[in-house]
C-alpha positions as CSV (number, residue, x, y, z in Angstrom):
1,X,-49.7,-46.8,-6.3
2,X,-46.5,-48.2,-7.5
3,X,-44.1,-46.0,-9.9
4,X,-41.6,-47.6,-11.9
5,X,-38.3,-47.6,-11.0
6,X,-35.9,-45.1,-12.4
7,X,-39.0,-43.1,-14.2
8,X,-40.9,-40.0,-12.7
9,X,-44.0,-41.3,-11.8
10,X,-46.1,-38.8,-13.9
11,X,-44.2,-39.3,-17.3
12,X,-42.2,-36.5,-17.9
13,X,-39.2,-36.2,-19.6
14,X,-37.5,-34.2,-16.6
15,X,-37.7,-37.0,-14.8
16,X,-37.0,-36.0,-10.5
17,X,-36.8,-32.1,-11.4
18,X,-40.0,-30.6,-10.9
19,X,-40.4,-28.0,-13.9
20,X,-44.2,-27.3,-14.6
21,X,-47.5,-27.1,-12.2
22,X,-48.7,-30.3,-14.1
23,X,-45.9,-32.4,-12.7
24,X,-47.6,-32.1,-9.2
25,X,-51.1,-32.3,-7.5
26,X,-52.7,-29.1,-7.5
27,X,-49.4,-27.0,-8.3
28,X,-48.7,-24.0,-9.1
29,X,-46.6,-21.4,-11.1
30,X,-44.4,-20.2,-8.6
31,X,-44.1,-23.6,-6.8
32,X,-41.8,-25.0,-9.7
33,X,-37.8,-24.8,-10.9
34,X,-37.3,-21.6,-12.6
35,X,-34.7,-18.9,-14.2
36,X,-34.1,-16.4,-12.3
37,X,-37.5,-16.3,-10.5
38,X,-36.4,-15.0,-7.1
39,X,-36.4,-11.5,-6.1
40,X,-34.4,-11.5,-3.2
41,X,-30.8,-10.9,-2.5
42,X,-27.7,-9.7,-4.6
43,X,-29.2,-8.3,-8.2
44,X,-32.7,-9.4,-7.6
45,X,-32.3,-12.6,-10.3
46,X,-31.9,-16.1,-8.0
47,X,-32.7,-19.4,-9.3
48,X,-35.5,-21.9,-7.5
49,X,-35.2,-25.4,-7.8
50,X,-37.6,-28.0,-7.1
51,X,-37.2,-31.7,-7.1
52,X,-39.1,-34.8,-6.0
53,X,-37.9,-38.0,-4.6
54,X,-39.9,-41.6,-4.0
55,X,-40.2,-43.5,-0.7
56,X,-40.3,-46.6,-0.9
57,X,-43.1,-48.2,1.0
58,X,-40.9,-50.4,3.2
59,X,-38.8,-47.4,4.1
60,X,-40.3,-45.2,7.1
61,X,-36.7,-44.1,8.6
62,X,-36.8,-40.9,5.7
63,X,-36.7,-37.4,6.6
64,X,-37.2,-34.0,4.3
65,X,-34.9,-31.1,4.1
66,X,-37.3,-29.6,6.7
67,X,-36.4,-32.3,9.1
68,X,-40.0,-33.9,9.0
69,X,-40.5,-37.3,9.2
70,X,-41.7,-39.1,5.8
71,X,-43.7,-42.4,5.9
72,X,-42.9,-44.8,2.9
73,X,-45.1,-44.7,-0.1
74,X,-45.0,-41.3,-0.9
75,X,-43.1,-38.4,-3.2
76,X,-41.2,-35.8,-1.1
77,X,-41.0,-32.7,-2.9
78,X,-38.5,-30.2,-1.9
79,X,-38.5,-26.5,-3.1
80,X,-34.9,-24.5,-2.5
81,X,-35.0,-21.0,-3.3
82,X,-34.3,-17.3,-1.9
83,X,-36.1,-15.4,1.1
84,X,-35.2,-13.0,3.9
85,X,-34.8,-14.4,7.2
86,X,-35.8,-12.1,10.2
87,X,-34.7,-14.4,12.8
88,X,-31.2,-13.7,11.5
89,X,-31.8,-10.5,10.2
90,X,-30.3,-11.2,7.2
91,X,-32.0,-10.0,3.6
92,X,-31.5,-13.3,2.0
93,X,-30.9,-16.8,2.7
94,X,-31.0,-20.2,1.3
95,X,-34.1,-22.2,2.9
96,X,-36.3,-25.5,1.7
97,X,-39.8,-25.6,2.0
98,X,-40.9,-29.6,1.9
99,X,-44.4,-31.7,1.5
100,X,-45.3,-34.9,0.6
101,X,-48.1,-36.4,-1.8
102,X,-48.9,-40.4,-2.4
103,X,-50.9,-40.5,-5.8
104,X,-50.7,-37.6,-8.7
105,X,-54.7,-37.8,-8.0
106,X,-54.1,-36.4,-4.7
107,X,-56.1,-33.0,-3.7
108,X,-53.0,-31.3,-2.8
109,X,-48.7,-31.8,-2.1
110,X,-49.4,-32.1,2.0
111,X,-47.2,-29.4,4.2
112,X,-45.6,-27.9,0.5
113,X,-45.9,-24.3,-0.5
114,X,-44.7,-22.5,2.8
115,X,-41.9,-20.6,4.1
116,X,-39.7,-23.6,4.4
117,X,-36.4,-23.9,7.1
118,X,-33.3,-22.0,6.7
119,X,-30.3,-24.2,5.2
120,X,-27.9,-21.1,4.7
121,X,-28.7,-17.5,6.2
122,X,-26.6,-15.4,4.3
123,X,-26.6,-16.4,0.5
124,X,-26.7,-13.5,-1.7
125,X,-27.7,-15.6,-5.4
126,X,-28.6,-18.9,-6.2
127,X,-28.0,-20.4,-9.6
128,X,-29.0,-23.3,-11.1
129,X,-28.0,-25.2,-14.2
130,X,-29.6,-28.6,-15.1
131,X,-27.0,-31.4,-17.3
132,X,-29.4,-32.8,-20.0
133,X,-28.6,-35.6,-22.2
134,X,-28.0,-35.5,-26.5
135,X,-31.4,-35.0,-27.8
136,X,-33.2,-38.3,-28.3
137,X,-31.1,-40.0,-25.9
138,X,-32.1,-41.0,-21.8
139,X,-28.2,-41.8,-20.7
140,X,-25.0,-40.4,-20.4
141,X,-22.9,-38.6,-21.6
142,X,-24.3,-35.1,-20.2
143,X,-23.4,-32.9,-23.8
144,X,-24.2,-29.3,-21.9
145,X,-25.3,-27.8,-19.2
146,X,-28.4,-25.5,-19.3
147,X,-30.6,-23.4,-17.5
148,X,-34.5,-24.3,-17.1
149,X,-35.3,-22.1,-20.0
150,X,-33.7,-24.1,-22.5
151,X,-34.5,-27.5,-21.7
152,X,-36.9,-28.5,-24.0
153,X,-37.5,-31.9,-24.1
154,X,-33.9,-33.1,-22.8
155,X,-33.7,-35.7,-20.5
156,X,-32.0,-34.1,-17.2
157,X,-29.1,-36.4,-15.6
158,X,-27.7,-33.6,-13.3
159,X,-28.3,-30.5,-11.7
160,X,-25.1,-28.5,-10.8
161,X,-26.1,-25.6,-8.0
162,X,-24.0,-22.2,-6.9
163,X,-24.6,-20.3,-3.9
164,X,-22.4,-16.9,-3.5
165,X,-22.2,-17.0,0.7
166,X,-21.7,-13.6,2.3
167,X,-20.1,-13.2,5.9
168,X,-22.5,-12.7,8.2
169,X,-20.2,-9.8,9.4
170,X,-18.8,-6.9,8.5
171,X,-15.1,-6.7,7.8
172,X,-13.0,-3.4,8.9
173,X,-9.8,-2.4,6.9
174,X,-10.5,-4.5,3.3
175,X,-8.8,-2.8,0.8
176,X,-9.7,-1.7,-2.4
177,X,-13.1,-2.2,-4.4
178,X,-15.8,-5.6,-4.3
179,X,-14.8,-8.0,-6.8
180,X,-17.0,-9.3,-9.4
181,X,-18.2,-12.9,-9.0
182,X,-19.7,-15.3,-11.8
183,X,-22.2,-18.0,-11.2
184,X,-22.7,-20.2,-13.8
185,X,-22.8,-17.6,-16.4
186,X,-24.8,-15.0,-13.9
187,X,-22.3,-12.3,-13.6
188,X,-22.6,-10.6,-10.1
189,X,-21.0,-7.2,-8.7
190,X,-21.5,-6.3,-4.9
191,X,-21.4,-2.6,-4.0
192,X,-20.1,-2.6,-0.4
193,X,-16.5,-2.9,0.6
194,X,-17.2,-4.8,3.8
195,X,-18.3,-8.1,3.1
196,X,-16.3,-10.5,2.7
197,X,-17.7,-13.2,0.0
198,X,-17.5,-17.2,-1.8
199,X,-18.7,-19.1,-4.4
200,X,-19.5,-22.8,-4.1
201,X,-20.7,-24.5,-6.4
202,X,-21.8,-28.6,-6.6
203,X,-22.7,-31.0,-9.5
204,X,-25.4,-33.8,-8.3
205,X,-26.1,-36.7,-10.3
206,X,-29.8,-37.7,-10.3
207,X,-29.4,-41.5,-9.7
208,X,-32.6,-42.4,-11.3
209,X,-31.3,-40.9,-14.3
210,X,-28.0,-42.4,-15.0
Protein backbone atom coordinates (compact mmCIF):
# COMPACT_ATOMS: atom_id res chain seq x y z
CA UNK A 1 0.00 0.00 0.00
CA UNK A 2 1.66 3.06 -1.13
CA UNK A 3 0.12 6.68 -0.05
CA UNK A 4 0.84 9.58 -1.88
CA UNK A 5 3.23 11.84 -0.77
CA UNK A 6 2.19 14.95 1.05
CA UNK A 7 -1.75 13.62 1.21
CA UNK A 8 -3.37 11.62 4.19
CA UNK A 9 -3.69 8.31 2.97
CA UNK A 10 -7.47 8.05 3.51
CA UNK A 11 -8.55 11.41 1.72
CA UNK A 12 -9.39 13.81 4.17
CA UNK A 13 -9.11 17.25 4.14
CA UNK A 14 -7.38 17.28 7.72
CA UNK A 15 -4.71 15.74 6.30
CA UNK A 16 -1.96 14.17 9.42
CA UNK A 17 -4.57 15.30 12.26
CA UNK A 18 -6.71 12.57 13.11
CA UNK A 19 -10.32 14.21 13.73
CA UNK A 20 -13.17 11.53 13.13
CA UNK A 21 -13.33 7.53 13.90
CA UNK A 22 -13.51 7.10 10.03
CA UNK A 23 -10.02 8.36 9.49
CA UNK A 24 -8.71 5.11 11.18
CA UNK A 25 -9.22 1.31 11.17
CA UNK A 26 -11.83 0.38 13.59
CA UNK A 27 -11.77 3.79 15.58
CA UNK A 28 -13.56 5.27 17.84
CA UNK A 29 -15.17 8.39 19.37
CA UNK A 30 -13.01 8.98 22.06
CA UNK A 31 -9.81 7.90 20.23
CA UNK A 32 -9.78 11.16 18.04
CA UNK A 33 -8.69 15.12 18.45
CA UNK A 34 -11.31 16.95 20.28
CA UNK A 35 -12.47 20.23 22.31
CA UNK A 36 -12.26 20.09 25.45
CA UNK A 37 -12.85 16.29 25.81
CA UNK A 38 -10.63 15.56 28.79
CA UNK A 39 -11.88 15.42 32.25
CA UNK A 40 -8.97 15.56 34.15
CA UNK A 41 -6.90 18.29 35.76
CA UNK A 42 -7.35 22.10 36.24
CA UNK A 43 -11.23 23.01 35.33
CA UNK A 44 -12.13 19.58 33.99
CA UNK A 45 -11.96 20.97 30.03
CA UNK A 46 -8.39 19.64 28.32
CA UNK A 47 -7.89 19.20 24.80
CA UNK A 48 -6.81 15.68 23.06
CA UNK A 49 -4.99 15.61 20.04
CA UNK A 50 -4.36 12.92 17.76
CA UNK A 51 -2.12 12.72 14.69
CA UNK A 52 -0.75 10.20 12.34
CA UNK A 53 2.52 9.96 10.66
CA UNK A 54 3.84 7.55 7.44
CA UNK A 55 6.91 5.25 7.59
CA UNK A 56 8.41 4.92 4.80
CA UNK A 57 9.08 1.25 3.89
CA UNK A 58 12.80 1.67 3.64
CA UNK A 59 12.91 3.37 7.05
CA UNK A 60 12.96 0.79 10.07
CA UNK A 61 15.26 3.11 12.46
CA UNK A 62 11.51 4.95 13.68
CA UNK A 63 10.32 5.03 17.10
CA UNK A 64 6.66 6.32 18.65
CA UNK A 65 6.23 8.70 21.39
CA UNK A 66 5.93 5.47 23.52
CA UNK A 67 9.39 4.55 22.68
CA UNK A 68 8.38 1.40 20.55
CA UNK A 69 10.12 0.48 17.73
CA UNK A 70 8.07 1.11 14.26
CA UNK A 71 8.91 -1.12 11.19
CA UNK A 72 8.60 0.89 7.77
CA UNK A 73 5.44 0.68 5.90
CA UNK A 74 3.15 1.68 8.27
CA UNK A 75 1.05 4.85 9.95
CA UNK A 76 2.02 5.62 13.54
CA UNK A 77 -0.77 7.14 15.27
CA UNK A 78 -0.15 9.10 18.36
CA UNK A 79 -2.89 10.16 20.86
CA UNK A 80 -1.79 13.08 23.50
CA UNK A 81 -4.16 13.89 26.02
CA UNK A 82 -4.87 14.23 30.03
CA UNK A 83 -4.78 11.32 32.75
CA UNK A 84 -3.78 10.85 36.39
CA UNK A 85 -0.60 9.28 36.93
CA UNK A 86 -0.35 7.11 40.23
CA UNK A 87 3.23 6.30 39.87
CA UNK A 88 3.74 10.03 40.51
CA UNK A 89 0.83 10.67 42.38
CA UNK A 90 -0.04 13.43 40.56
CA UNK A 91 -3.96 14.14 39.39
CA UNK A 92 -3.00 14.95 35.86
CA UNK A 93 -0.33 14.65 33.48
CA UNK A 94 0.48 14.89 29.89
CA UNK A 95 1.04 11.19 28.43
CA UNK A 96 0.88 9.50 24.56
CA UNK A 97 -0.67 6.48 23.93
CA UNK A 98 0.81 5.09 20.36
CA UNK A 99 -0.10 2.14 17.68
CA UNK A 100 0.53 1.44 14.39
CA UNK A 101 -1.71 0.21 11.28
CA UNK A 102 -0.42 -0.69 7.50
CA UNK A 103 -3.64 -0.54 5.30
CA UNK A 104 -7.03 1.57 6.27
CA UNK A 105 -8.54 -2.09 5.64
CA UNK A 106 -6.69 -3.25 8.61
CA UNK A 107 -8.88 -5.01 11.56
CA UNK A 108 -7.61 -2.65 14.04
CA UNK A 109 -4.70 0.43 14.89
CA UNK A 110 -2.17 -2.38 16.59
CA UNK A 111 -0.98 -1.36 20.36
CA UNK A 112 -3.46 2.14 20.13
CA UNK A 113 -6.20 2.85 22.58
CA UNK A 114 -4.35 2.32 25.99
CA UNK A 115 -3.02 4.25 28.73
CA UNK A 116 -0.08 5.45 26.87
CA UNK A 117 3.62 6.69 28.65
CA UNK A 118 3.92 9.76 30.68
CA UNK A 119 5.62 12.84 28.71
CA UNK A 120 4.90 15.45 31.48
CA UNK A 121 3.52 14.43 35.16
CA UNK A 122 2.20 17.48 36.32
CA UNK A 123 0.15 19.42 33.53
CA UNK A 124 -2.88 20.91 34.79
CA UNK A 125 -4.74 21.75 30.99
CA UNK A 126 -3.93 21.05 27.59
CA UNK A 127 -5.11 23.20 24.71
CA UNK A 128 -5.12 22.81 21.34
CA UNK A 129 -5.63 25.03 18.36
CA UNK A 130 -5.27 23.74 14.75
CA UNK A 131 -3.86 26.79 11.80
CA UNK A 132 -6.13 26.03 8.78
CA UNK A 133 -5.74 27.50 5.51
CA UNK A 134 -8.34 30.36 3.50
CA UNK A 135 -11.24 28.33 2.57
CA UNK A 136 -10.73 26.63 -0.90
CA UNK A 137 -7.18 26.85 -0.60
CA UNK A 138 -4.38 23.65 0.49
CA UNK A 139 -1.22 26.27 1.13
CA UNK A 140 -0.08 28.88 3.13
CA UNK A 141 -0.77 31.53 4.42
CA UNK A 142 -2.39 30.10 7.79
CA UNK A 143 -5.60 33.08 7.98
CA UNK A 144 -6.70 31.82 11.76
CA UNK A 145 -6.17 29.65 14.16
CA UNK A 146 -9.12 27.40 15.40
CA UNK A 147 -10.14 24.89 17.67
CA UNK A 148 -11.37 21.32 16.31
CA UNK A 149 -14.95 22.53 16.47
CA UNK A 150 -14.67 24.94 13.92
CA UNK A 151 -12.77 23.40 11.33
CA UNK A 152 -14.98 22.48 8.83
CA UNK A 153 -13.58 21.56 5.80
CA UNK A 154 -10.20 23.78 6.20
CA UNK A 155 -7.20 22.32 5.25
CA UNK A 156 -4.98 22.19 8.60
CA UNK A 157 -1.09 23.45 8.05
CA UNK A 158 -0.41 23.77 11.89
CA UNK A 159 -1.30 22.78 15.20
CA UNK A 160 -0.11 25.19 17.99
CA UNK A 161 -0.28 23.24 21.57
CA UNK A 162 -0.27 24.79 25.42
CA UNK A 163 0.34 22.94 28.39
CA UNK A 164 -0.04 25.03 31.91
CA UNK A 165 2.96 22.87 34.01
CA UNK A 166 2.50 22.91 37.75
CA UNK A 167 5.43 22.35 40.29
CA UNK A 168 5.45 19.18 41.36
CA UNK A 169 5.96 20.84 44.93
CA UNK A 170 4.48 22.83 47.17
CA UNK A 171 5.78 26.35 47.69
CA UNK A 172 5.90 27.95 51.38
CA UNK A 173 5.68 31.81 51.94
CA UNK A 174 3.99 32.88 48.17
CA UNK A 175 2.25 35.85 48.63
CA UNK A 176 -0.88 36.99 47.73
CA UNK A 177 -3.70 35.19 45.55
CA UNK A 178 -3.17 32.41 42.28
CA UNK A 179 -3.04 34.28 39.18
CA UNK A 180 -5.24 33.69 36.38
CA UNK A 181 -3.67 31.98 33.31
CA UNK A 182 -5.05 31.91 29.54
CA UNK A 183 -4.48 29.22 27.05
CA UNK A 184 -5.30 29.91 23.82
CA UNK A 185 -8.50 31.52 24.58
CA UNK A 186 -9.20 28.88 27.65
CA UNK A 187 -9.18 31.11 30.62
CA UNK A 188 -7.96 29.20 33.77
CA UNK A 189 -7.94 30.28 37.60
CA UNK A 190 -6.15 27.83 40.19
CA UNK A 191 -7.48 27.96 43.79
CA UNK A 192 -4.42 27.08 45.91
CA UNK A 193 -1.77 29.53 46.89
CA UNK A 194 1.07 27.01 46.75
CA UNK A 195 1.79 26.02 43.43
CA UNK A 196 3.83 27.58 41.70
CA UNK A 197 2.69 27.51 37.72
CA UNK A 198 3.83 28.15 33.55
CA UNK A 199 2.48 28.30 30.40
CA UNK A 200 4.18 27.03 27.28
CA UNK A 201 3.00 26.99 24.39
CA UNK A 202 4.48 25.68 20.67
CA UNK A 203 3.31 26.19 16.97
CA UNK A 204 4.25 22.91 14.79
CA UNK A 205 4.10 23.02 11.20
CA UNK A 206 2.71 19.80 9.58
CA UNK A 207 5.39 19.34 6.82
CA UNK A 208 3.08 17.43 4.54
CA UNK A 209 1.05 20.31 4.55
CA UNK A 210 3.04 23.23 3.57
Amino acid sequence: YSPTIGQNAMTVPQGAVVFAASQLPAGTADLVSGNNTITVGLSGNSDQLVVRTWVPTTDNTQRDCEGNAVTGGRYVVSRFFLRADTASGSSSALVCDAGTYVTPSDAAVTGFGGTGVVLLPTVDNFQVLYGVAAAGSTTLPIVRYVTSADIGTSTVLAVRIAALVRSSETVNNLRGTSPSYNLLGESLTPTDTNILRRVFVSTVALRNAI
